[in-house]
C-alpha positions as CSV (number, residue, x, y, z in Angstrom):
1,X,0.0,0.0,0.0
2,X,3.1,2.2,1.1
3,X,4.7,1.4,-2.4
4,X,1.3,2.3,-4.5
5,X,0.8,5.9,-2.5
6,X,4.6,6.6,-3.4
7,X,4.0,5.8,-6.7
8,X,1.1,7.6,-7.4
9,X,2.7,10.7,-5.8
10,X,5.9,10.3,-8.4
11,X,3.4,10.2,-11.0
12,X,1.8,13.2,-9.8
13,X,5.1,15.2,-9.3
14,X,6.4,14.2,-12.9
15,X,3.1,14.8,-14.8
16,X,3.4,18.6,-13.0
17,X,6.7,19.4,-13.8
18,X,6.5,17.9,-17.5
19,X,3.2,20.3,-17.6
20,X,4.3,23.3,-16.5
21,X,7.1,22.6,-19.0
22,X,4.9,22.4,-21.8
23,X,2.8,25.5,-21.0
24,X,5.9,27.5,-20.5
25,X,7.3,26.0,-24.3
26,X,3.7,26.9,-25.6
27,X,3.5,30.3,-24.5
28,X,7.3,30.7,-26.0
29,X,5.8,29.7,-29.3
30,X,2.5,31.9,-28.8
31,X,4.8,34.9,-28.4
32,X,7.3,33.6,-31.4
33,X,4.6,33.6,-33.4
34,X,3.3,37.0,-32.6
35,X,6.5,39.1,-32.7
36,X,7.8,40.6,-36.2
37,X,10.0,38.3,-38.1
38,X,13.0,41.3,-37.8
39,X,12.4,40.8,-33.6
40,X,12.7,36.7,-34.2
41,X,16.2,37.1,-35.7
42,X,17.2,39.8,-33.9
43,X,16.5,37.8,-31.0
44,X,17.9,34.4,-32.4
45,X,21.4,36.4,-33.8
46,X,24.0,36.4,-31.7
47,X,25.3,39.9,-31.4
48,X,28.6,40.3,-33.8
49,X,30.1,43.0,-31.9
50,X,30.6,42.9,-27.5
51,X,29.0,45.7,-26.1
52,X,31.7,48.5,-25.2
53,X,30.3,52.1,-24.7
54,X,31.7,54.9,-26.2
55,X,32.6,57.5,-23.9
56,X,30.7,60.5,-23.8
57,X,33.4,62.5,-25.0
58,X,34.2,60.4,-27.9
59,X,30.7,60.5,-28.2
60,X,30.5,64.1,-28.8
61,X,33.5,64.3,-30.4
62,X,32.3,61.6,-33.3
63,X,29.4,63.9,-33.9
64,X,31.1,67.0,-34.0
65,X,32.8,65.0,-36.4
66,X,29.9,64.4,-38.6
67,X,29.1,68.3,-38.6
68,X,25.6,67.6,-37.1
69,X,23.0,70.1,-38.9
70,X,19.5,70.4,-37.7
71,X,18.8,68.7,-41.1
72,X,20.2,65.6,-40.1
73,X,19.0,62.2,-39.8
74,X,21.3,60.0,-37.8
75,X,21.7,56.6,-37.5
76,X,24.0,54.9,-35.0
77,X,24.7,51.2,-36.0
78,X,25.2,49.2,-32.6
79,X,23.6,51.7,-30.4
80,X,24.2,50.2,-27.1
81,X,22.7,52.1,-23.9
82,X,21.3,55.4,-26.9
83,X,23.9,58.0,-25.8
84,X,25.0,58.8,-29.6
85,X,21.4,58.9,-30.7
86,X,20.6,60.9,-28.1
87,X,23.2,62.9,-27.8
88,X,22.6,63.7,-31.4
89,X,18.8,64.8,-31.2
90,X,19.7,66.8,-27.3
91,X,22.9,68.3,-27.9
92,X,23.5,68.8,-31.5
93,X,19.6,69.2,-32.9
94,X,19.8,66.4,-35.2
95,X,16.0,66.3,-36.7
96,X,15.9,62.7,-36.1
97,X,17.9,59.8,-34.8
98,X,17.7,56.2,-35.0
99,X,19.4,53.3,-32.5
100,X,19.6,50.1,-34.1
101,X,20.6,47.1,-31.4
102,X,20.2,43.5,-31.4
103,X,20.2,43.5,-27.6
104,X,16.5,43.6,-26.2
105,X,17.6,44.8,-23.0
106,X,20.0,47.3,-24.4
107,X,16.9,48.7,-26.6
108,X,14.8,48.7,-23.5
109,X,17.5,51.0,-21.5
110,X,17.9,53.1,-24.4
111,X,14.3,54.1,-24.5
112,X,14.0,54.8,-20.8
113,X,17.0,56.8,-21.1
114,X,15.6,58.6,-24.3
115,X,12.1,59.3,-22.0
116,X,14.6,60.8,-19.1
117,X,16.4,63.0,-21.5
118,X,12.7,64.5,-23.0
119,X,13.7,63.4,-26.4
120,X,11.7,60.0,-27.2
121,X,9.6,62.2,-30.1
122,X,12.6,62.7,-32.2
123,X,14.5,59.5,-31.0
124,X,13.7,55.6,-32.4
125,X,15.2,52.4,-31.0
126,X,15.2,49.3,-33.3
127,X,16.0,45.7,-31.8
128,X,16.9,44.5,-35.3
129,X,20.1,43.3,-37.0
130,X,21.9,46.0,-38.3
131,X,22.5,43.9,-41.5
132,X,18.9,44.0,-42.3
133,X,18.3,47.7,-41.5
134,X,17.1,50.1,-44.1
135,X,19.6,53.1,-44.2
136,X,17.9,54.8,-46.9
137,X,17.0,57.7,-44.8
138,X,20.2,58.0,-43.3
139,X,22.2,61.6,-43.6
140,X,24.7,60.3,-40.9
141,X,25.8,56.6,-39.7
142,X,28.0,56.4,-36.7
143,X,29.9,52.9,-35.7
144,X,31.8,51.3,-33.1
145,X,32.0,47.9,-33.9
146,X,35.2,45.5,-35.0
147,X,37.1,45.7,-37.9
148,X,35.5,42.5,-40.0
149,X,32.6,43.7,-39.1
150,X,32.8,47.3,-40.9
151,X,34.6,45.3,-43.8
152,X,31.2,43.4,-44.4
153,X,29.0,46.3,-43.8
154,X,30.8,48.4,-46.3
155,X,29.0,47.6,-49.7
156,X,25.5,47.9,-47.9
157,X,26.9,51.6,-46.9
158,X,27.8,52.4,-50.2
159,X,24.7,50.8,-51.9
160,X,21.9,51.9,-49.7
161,X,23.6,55.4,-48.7
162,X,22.7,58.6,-50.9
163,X,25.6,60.6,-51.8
164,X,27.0,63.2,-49.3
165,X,26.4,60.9,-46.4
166,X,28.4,60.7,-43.6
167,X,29.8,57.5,-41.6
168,X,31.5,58.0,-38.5
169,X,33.7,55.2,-37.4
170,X,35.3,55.1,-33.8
171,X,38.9,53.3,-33.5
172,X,38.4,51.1,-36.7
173,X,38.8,51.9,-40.6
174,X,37.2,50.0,-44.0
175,X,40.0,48.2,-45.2
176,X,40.9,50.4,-49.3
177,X,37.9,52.5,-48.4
178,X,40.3,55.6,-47.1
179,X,38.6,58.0,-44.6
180,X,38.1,61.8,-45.6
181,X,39.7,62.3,-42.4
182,X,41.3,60.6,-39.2
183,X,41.5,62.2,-36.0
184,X,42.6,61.5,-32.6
185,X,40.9,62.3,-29.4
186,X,41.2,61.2,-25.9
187,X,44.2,58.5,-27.3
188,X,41.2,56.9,-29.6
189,X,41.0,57.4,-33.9
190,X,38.1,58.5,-35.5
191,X,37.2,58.1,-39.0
192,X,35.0,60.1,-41.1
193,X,33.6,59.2,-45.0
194,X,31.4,60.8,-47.1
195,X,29.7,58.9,-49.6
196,X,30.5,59.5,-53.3
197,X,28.3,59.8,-56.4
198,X,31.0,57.7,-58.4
199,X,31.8,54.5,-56.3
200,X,34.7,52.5,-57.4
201,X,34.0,48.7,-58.0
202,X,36.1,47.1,-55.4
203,X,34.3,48.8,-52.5
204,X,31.2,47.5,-53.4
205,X,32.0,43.8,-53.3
206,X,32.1,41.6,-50.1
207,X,35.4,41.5,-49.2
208,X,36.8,38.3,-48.0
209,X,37.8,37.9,-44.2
């Protein structure tokens, strides 16, 4: 009798846990299925790039940089905790500004800091994968991300970018793509391009790494 009780309770115990198990995988797949496609791989990529923030004063000194204009759209590829995006739209009037993360919790902290600073009208956080942004609208893009990875974004920079645009790189280059200019501040290099109306062929292929 001992034996049965002990068994039923096992059975009991096991048939729980497997079922809260299977509620909790259930209401995983609800939400999966739910959420934008873009959010899915966002959430499913591995970031490419460690998260390392940019010092504020590299962080003003990258826009300054730029030549920020109250015409400016700017995007900041990799945008972390939102200080260049924000930065952008408080300090230097940028008209609009765009954070594009692959962190969710990074995009969450951007957005409460973007509500702090008074500047969530003018200021947009994307958890996507910055390969599969649109940077049509872009008038400046600002990076801090590894070297590989700027060599594989180049060709989507010079396809999707209008002339005239700016790019912003802290501490790493494009490979043959030479910046405009290189600068140093606070013992870190800054790059600055501007997109050209004639681009030459071997930028625009995928370079090997």
């Amino acid at each position: 009798m001992i034996y049965r009780q002990i068994l039923l309770l096992l059975i009991t115990v096991v048939g729980t846990v497997f079922g809260s198990v299977g509620c909790t995988l259930e209401r995983n797949f609800e939400a999966e299925a739910q959420a934008p496609a873009s959010v899915i791989q966002a959430q499913r990529r591995r970031a490419d790039v460690p998260y390392v923030p940019t010092p504020q004063r590299l962080v003003e000194a990258m826009l300054e940089l730029a030549q920020i204009t109250s015409n400016d759209v700017v995007y900041d590829l990799g945008s972390g905790d939102g200080r260049i995006p924000i930065t952008a739209v408080n300090k230097y009037n940028a008209r609009r500004a765009v954070g594009v993360e692959i962190n969710p919790r990074l995009v969450q902290e951007s957005r409460v800091n973007a509500q702090k600073a008074g500047v969530s009208d003018r200021v947009e956080f994307r958890q996507q994968d910055l390969f599969q942004t649109d940077l049509g609208d872009a008038t400046v893009v600002t990076l801090y991300l590894l070297p590989n990875v700027n060599l594989r974004l180049r060709p989507k920079l010079l396809k999707e970018l209008k002339p005239g645009t700016r790019i912003v790189s802290h501490s790493f280059d494009m490979g043959e793509w030479k910046p405009q200019r290189a600068v140093r501040r606070n013992g870190r290099t800054l790059y600055l391009w501007v997109v050209p109306k004639q681009i030459p062929r071997n930028l625009t292929s995928q370079p090997e790494i």
